[in-house]
C-alpha positions in Angstrom: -70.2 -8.3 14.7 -71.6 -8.9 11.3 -72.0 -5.5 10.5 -68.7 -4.3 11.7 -67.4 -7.0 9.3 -69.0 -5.9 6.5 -67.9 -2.1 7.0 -64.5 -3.5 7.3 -65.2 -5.1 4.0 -67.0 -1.8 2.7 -64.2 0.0 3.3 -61.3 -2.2 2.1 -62.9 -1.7 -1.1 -63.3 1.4 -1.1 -59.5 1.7 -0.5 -58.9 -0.6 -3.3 -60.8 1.3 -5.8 -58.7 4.2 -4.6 -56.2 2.6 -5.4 -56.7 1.6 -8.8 -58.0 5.5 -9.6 -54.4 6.2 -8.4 -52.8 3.5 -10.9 -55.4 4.9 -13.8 -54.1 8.4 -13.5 -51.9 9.9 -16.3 -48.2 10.5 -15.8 -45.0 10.9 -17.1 -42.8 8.0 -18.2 -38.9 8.3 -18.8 -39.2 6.5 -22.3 -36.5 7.7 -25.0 -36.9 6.0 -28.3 -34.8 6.4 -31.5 -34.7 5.4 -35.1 -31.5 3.9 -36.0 -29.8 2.4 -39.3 -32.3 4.2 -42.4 -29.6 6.0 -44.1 -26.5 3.6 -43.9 -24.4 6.8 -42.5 -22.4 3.5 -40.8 -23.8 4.7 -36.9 -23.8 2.3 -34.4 -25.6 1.5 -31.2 -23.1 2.0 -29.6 -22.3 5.8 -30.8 -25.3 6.9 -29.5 -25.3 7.8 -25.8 -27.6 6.1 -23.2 -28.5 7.9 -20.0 -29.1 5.0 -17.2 -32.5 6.8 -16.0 -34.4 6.6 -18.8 -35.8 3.2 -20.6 -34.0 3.4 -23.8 -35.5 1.9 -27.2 -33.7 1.7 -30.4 -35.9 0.8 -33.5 -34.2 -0.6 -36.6 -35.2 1.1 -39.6 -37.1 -0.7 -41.5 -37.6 -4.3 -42.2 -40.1 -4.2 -45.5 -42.7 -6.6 -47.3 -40.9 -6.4 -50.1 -38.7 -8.5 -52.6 -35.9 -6.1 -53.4 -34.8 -2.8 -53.3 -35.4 -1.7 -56.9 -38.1 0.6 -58.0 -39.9 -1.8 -59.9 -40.3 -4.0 -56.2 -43.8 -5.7 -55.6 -45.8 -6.2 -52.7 -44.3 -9.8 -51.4 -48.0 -10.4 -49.1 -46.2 -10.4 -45.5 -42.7 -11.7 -46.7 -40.7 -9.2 -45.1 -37.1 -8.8 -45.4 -33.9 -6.3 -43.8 -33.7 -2.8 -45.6 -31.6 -1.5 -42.3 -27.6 -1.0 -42.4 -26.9 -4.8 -41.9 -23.2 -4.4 -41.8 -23.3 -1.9 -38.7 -26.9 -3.1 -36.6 -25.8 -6.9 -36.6 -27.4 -9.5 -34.3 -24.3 -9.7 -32.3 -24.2 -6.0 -31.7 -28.1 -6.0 -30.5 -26.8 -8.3 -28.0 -23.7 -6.5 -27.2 -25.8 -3.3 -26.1 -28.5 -5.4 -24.2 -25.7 -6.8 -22.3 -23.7 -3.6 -21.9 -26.7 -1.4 -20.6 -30.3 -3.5 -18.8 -32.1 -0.2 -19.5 -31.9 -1.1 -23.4 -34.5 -2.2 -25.2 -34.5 -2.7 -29.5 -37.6 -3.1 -32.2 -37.6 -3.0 -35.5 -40.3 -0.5 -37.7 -42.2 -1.9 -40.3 -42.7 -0.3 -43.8 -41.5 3.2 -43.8 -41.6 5.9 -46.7 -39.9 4.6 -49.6 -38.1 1.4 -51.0 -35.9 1.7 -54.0 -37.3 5.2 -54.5 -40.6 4.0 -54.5 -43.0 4.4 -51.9 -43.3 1.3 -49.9 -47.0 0.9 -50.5 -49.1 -1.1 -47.9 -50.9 -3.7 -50.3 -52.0 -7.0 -49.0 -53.9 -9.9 -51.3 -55.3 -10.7 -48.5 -55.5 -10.5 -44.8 -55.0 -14.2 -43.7 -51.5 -15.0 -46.4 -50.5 -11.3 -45.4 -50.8 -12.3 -41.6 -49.3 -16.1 -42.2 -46.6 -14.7 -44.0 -46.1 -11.7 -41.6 -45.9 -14.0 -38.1 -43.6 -16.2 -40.0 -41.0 -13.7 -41.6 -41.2 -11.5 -38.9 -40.6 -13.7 -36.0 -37.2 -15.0 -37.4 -36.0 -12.0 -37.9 -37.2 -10.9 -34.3 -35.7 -14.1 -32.7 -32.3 -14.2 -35.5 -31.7 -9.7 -33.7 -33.0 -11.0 -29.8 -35.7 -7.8 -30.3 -38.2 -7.1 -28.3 -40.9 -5.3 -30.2 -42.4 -3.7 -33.4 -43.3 -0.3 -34.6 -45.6 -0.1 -37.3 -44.4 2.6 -40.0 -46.7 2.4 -42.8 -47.3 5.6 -44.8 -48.5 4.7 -48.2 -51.8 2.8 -48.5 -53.6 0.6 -51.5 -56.0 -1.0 -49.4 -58.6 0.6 -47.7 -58.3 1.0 -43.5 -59.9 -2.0 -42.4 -57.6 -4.3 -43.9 -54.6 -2.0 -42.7 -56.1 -2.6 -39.5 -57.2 -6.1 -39.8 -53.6 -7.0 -40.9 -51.4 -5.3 -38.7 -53.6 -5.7 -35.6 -53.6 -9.3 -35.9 -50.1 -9.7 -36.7 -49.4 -7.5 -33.4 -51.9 -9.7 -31.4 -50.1 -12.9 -33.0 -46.4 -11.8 -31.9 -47.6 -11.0 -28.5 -49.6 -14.0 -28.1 -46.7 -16.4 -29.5 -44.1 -14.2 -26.8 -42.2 -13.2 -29.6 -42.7 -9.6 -28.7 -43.2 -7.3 -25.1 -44.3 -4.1 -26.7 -46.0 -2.7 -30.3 -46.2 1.2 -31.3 -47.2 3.2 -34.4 -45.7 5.8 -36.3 -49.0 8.2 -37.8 -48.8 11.3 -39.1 -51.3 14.4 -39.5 -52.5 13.4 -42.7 -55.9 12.3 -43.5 -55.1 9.0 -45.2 -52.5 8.2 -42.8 -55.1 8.9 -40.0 -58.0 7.2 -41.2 -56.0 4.1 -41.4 -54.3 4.1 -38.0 -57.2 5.3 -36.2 -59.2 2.3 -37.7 -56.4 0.3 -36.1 -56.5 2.3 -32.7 -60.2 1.4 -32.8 -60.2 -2.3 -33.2 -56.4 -3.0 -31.7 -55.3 -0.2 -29.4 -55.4 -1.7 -26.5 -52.6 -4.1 -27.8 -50.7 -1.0 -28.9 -48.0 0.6 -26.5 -46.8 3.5 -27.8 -48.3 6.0 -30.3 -44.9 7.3 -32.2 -47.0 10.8 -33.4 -44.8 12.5 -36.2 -44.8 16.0 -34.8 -41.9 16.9 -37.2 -44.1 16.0 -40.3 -45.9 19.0 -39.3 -44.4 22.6 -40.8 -40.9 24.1 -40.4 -42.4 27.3 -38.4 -44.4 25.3 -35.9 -44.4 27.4 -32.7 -44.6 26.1 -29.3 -48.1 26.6 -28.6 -49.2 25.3 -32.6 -47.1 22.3 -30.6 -48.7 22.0 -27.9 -52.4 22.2 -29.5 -51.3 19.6 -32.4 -50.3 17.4 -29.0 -53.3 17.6 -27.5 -55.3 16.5 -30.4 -53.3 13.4 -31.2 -53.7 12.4 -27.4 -57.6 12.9 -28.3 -57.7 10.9 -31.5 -55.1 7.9 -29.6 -57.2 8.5 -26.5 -55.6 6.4 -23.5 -52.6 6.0 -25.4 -48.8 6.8 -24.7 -48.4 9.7 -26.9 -44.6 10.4 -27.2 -43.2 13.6 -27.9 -41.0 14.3 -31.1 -38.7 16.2 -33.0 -36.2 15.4 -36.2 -32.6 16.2 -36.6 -32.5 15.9 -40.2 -34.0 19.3 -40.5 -37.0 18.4 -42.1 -40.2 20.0 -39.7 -42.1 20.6 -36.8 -40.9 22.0 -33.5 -36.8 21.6 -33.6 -35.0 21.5 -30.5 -33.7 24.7 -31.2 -36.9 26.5 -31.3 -38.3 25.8 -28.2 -39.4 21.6 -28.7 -37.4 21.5 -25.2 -39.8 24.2 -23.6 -43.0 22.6 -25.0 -42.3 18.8 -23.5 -41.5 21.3 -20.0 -45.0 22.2 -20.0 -46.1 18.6 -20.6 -44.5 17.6 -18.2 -45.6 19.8 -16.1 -49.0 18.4 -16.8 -48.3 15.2 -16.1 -48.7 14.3 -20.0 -45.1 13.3 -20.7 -45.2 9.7 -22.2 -41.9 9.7 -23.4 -39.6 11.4 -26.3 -38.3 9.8 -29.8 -36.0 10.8 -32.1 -35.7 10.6 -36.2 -33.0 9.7 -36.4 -29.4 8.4 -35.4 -28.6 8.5 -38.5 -28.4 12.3 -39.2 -27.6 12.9 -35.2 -24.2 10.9 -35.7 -22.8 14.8 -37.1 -24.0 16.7 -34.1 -22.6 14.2 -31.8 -25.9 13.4 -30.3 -26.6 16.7 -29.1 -30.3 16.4 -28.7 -30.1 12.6 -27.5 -28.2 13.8 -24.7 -30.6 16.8 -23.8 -33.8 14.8 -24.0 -32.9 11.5 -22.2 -31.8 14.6 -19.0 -35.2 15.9 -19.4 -37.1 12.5 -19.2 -34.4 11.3 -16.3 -35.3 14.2 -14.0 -37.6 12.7 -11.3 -41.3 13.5 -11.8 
């Protein structure tokens, strides 16, 4: 009797572990994420269309560190402030296309390429007033808009990628802590100073980290669907266990456009089983096309898996 008890036991574990293996394994996800309100080209949420099978994210671009928008603006150590198209992506409409569609989710992205016409340059005194300041700021703004999450966009660095890391890591592990936010990503690119500093955040803080928002369009105009495919599976090697979402631009600036085959390439992820989810740069310059590739993406990630 004892032993038939423990074989029971033996095998319910067994079946458990199963199980988990099962729950472990990679798969696709129907996550379509875009960045909104960069270029004041007066789009709305509500202009861009939402399929009701995928989990939508928008992600306000960009709330910055900084004091103004002049080229002469200094690092404000954490005290960061609106730089997105205020007058279109109000609190009231974050709420209005929460309530209008449950699959919506909206962020806000932190940093971004320039300010003023200067780079926004990541540039803490140091890591606890950055962090202070950076809970603080942020989480008003987060609870004024009713967001759910942050994407970390920093591209230009004066400190070194341990304090990058340090900073942003424990601001991310402070938000989610507090319940302030439900989900962090990134934003790297394939450059080496860009790399080294989010990979030294990946290393300390990944498992805190969501989704990887890879910039496959920062990589060149020609880039075939195969060059796509390779330059994918390396970033899910350097992010390893992370989401890696697929990506493409419709401000004609790089990578694999839609017209050249991006469409074919997240197929054959698909396929794979390696389809995190898709975003798009950005509503902004998709407002002309009338959404085109929005449309065509959030049918791909819909299609049952």
């Amino acid at each position: 009797m004892e032993f038939s008890k423990i074989l029971t036991s033996y095998f319910a574990l067994q079946f458990l572990l199963f199980l988990s293996r099962i729950h472990a394994a990679p798969g696709n996800s129907n996550i379509f994420r875009e960045y909104i309100g960069a270029e004041f080209k007066n789009v709305k949420f509500s202009d861009v269309p939402i399929h009701s099978g995928v989990e939508f994210h928008f992600i306000l671009s960009f709330a910055i560190d900084y004091t103004t928008s002049s080229s002469s603006a200094s690092p404000t150590n954490g005290q960061f402030n609106i730089f997105w198209d205020t007058d279109n992506l109000t609190p009231s409409s974050v709420s209005a296309i929460k309530n209008q569609h449950s699959n919506v989710k909206v962020a806000l992205s932190l940093g971004g390429d320039s300010v003023g016409g200067a780079s926004a340059n990541f540039n803490p005194s140091s890591v606890d007033s950055w962090v202070s300041n950076a809970v603080s700021s942020l989480t008003d703004i987060i609870k004024q808009y009713n967001l759910d999450g942050i994407d970390i966009d920093y591209e230009h660095f004066q400190a070194d990628p341990n304090t990058f890391a340090e900073c942003t890591g424990r601001l991310i592990k402070n938000l989610k802590n507090n319940g302030v936010i439900s989900f962090a990503s990134i934003a790297p690119f394939d450059n080496d100073e860009v790399q080294s500093h989010y990979k030294a955040l990946w290393k300390s803080y990944g498992h805190l980290i969501d989704y990887v928002n890879f910039q496959f369009y920062a990589y060149d105009e020609g880039t075939t669907v195969s060059k796509f495919m390779d330059y994918f599976a390396t970033q899910r090697s350097n992010y390893e266990g992370g989401r890696i979402l697929a990506s493409f631009s419709t401000d004609g600036s790089g990578g694999l456009s839609p017209e050249n085959g991006f469409f074919t390439a997240c197929s054959q992820i698909k396929s794979k089983g390696e389809l995190d989810g898709i975003f798009v740069w950005s509503a902004d310059d998709s407002k002309s096309n009338g959404f085109k590739y929005e449309k065509q993406s959030q049918a791909l990630l819909a299609i049952p898996h």
